[in-house]
N, C-alpha and C positions, 0 to 999 in steps of 0.2 A: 644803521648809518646810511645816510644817504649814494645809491650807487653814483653820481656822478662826484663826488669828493672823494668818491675812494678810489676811482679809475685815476691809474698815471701814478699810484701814491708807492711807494715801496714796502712790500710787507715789513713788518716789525718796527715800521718809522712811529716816531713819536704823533701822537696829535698837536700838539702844540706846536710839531717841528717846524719852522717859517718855509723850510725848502724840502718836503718829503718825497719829493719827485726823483729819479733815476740821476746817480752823481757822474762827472767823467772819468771815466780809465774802470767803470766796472760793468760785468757784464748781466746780463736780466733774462729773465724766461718769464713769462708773460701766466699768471695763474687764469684757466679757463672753467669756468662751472663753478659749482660749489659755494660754500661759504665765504671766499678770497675771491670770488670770479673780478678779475678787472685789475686785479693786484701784481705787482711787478716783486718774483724775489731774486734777489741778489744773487747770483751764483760765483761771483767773482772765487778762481782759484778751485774750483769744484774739480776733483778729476774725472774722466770720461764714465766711471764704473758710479762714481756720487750722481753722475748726472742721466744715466742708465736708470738708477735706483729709485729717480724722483727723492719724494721729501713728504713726513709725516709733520707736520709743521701746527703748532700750537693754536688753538684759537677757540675764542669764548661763543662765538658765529655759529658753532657746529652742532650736530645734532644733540651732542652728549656734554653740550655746553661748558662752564670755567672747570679745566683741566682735561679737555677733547680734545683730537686733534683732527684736522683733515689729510686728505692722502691724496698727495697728486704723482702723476709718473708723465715721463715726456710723452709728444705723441709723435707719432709714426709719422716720418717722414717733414718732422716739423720741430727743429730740435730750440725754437721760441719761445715753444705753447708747453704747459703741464699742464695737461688735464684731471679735473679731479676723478676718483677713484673710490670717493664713499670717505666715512669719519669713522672714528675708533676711540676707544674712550682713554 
């Protein structure tokens, strides 16, 4: 997929969706590297120890492809950014 369609988009948004862009009243951490680099996920409601943990998060992108996941965890001193951390199958 082209990286400039996917930057700004929210992970797990539809392709079809007309507005896959970041909605009001929820909050984003910004995915860095990896197969989701440019991607926004939702973290709306996460608690501080969810958001400590990062996120093993689905995707066909990843090394170990349809049924892989990537692994992002937050980054130090930057609680916007998850950076990724490698895939897992």
């Amino acid at each position: 997929m082209d990286e400039q369609i996917m930057r700004g988009r929210v992970y797990g948004a539809d392709h079809d969706d007309p507005d896959p862009g970041p909605q009001p009243g929820h909050s984003y951490v910004e995915l860095v590297g990896g197969p989701l680099d440019g991607l926004l996920l939702d973290v709306t409601g996460w608690t501080a120890h969810q958001l400590h943990e990062g996120a093993a998060l689905p995707t066909e992108l990843g090394r170990y492809g349809a049924g892989g996941r990537a692994l992002y965890g937050p980054r130090n001193g930057d609680p916007k950014r998850f950076d990724w951390e490698g895939d897992t199958p």
